[in-house]
C-alpha positions as CSV (number, residue, x, y, z in Angstrom):
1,X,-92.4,-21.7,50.3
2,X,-91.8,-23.4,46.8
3,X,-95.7,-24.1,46.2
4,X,-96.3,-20.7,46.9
5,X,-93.8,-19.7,44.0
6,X,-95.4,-22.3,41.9
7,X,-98.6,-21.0,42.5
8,X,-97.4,-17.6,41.7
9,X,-96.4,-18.5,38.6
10,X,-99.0,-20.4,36.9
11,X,-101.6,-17.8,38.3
12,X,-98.9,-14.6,36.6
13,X,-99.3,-17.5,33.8
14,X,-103.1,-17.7,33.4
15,X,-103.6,-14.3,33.5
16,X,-100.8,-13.3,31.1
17,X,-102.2,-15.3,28.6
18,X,-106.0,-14.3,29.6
19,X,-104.4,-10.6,28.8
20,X,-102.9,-11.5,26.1
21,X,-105.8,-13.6,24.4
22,X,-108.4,-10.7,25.2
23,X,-105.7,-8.3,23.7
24,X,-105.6,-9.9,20.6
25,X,-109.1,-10.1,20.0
26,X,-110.3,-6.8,20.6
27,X,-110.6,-4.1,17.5
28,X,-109.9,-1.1,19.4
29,X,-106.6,-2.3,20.6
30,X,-105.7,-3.5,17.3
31,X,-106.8,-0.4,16.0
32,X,-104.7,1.4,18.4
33,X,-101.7,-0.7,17.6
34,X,-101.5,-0.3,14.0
35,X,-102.3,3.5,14.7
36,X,-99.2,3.3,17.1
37,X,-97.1,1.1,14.5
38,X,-97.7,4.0,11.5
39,X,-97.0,7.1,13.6
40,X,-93.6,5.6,14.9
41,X,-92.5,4.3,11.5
42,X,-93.4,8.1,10.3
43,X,-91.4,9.6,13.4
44,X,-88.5,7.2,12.1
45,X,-88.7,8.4,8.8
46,X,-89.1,12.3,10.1
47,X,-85.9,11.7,12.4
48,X,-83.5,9.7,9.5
49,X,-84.3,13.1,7.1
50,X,-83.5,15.4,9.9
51,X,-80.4,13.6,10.5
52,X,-79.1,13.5,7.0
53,X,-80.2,17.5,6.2
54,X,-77.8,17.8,9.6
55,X,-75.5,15.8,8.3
56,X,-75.4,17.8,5.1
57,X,-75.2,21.2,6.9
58,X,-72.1,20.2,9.3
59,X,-70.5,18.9,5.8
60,X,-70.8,22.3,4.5
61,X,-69.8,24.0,7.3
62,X,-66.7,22.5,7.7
63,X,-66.1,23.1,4.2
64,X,-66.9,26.4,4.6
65,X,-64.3,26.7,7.3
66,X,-61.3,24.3,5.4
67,X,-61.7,27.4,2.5
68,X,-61.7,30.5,4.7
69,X,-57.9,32.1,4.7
């Protein structure tokens, strides 16, 4: 039972670094990595704005209802 585990390993091994090694070598994923890497940083930075003009807006609103008699 154990050498089958041990076998089961070293093969997930192999090919995990077979995948990996072809991964890192090809263009088009790397391509599509860096394409992936820039949209999410620009989605971050999209999201942070939002969240502070929200920010803003509840501030303003509260204020606006502190000053109403």
């Amino acid at each position: 039972m154990s050498g089958v585990n041990f076998v089961r390993r070293v093969m997930s091994y192999l090919v995990n670094e077979i995948l990996v090694d072809s991964l890192a070598n090809s263009r088009s994923f790397q391509r599509f990595a860096v394409r992936t890497s820039k949209s999410l940083e620009e989605i971050s930075s999209v999201a942070a704005k939002k969240k502070q003009e929200l920010a803003e807006q509840v501030k303003e609103i509260s204020r606006n209802f502190e000053n109403k008699p």
